[in-house]
C-alpha positions in Angstrom: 7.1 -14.4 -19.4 10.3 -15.0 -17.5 13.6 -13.6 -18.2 17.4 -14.8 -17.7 19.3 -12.9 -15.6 21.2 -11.7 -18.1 18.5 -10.5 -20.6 17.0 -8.9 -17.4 19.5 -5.6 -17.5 18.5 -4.9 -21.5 14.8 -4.6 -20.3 13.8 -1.0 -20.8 10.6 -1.3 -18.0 13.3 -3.2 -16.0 16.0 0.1 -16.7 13.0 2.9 -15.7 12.1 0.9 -12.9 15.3 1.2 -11.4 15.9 4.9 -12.2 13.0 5.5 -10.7 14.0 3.4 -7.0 17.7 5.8 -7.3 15.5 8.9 -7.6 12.7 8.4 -5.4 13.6 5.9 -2.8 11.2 2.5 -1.8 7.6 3.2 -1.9 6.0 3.8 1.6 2.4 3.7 2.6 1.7 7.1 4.3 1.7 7.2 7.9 -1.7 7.3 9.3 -2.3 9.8 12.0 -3.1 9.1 15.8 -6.4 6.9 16.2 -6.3 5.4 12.6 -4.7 2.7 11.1 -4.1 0.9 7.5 -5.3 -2.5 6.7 -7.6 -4.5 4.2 -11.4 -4.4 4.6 -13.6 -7.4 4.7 -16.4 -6.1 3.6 -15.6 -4.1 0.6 -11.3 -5.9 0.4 -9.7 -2.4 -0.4 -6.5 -1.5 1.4 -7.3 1.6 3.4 -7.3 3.7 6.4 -9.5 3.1 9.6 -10.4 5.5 11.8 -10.9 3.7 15.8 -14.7 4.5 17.5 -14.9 6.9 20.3 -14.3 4.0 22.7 -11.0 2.4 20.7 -12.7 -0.8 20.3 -13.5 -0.5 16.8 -12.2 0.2 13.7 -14.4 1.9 10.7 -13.5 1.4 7.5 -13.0 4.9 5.7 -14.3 3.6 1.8 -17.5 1.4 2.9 -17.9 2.8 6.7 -18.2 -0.8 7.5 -16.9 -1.8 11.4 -14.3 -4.6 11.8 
C-alpha cells in the first residue's frame, strides 16, 4: 500500500529503518577475496560468490558448484 509523503515520517518500520541507516551506514556486499567474485547463478539463481578455475577462465559457483 502506498503512502503520502507526509504520512511517510509517522511510519514506525519507516522510523527504525532510518535509525538503523544513522547507526550502521548503507548495506555493503562483502568484498570477495583475490580470484572470486559475486554474482547471480544460472543454474541454481542465488546471489553468491565464485571462486575462478585454475586457468581464470571459469567461474564456479560456490552453492551448486555449477560452472558459468
Amino acid at each position: 500500500m502506498a503512502l503520502r509523503a507526509d504520512e511517510l515520517h509517522e511510519d514506525l518500520l519507516y522510523r527504525r529503518y532510518l535509525r538503523a541507516l544513522s547507526r550502521y551506514g548503507e548495506p555493503e556486499e562483502p568484498q570477495p577475496s583475490p580470484g572470486h567474485s559475486i554474482r547471480h547463478c544460472p543454474t541454481c539463481g542465488a546471489h553468491t560468490m565464485f571462486r575462478l578455475d585454475p586457468e581464470g577462465m571459469w567461474a564456479e559457483c560456490m552453492r551448486c558448484g555449477h560452472y558459468a
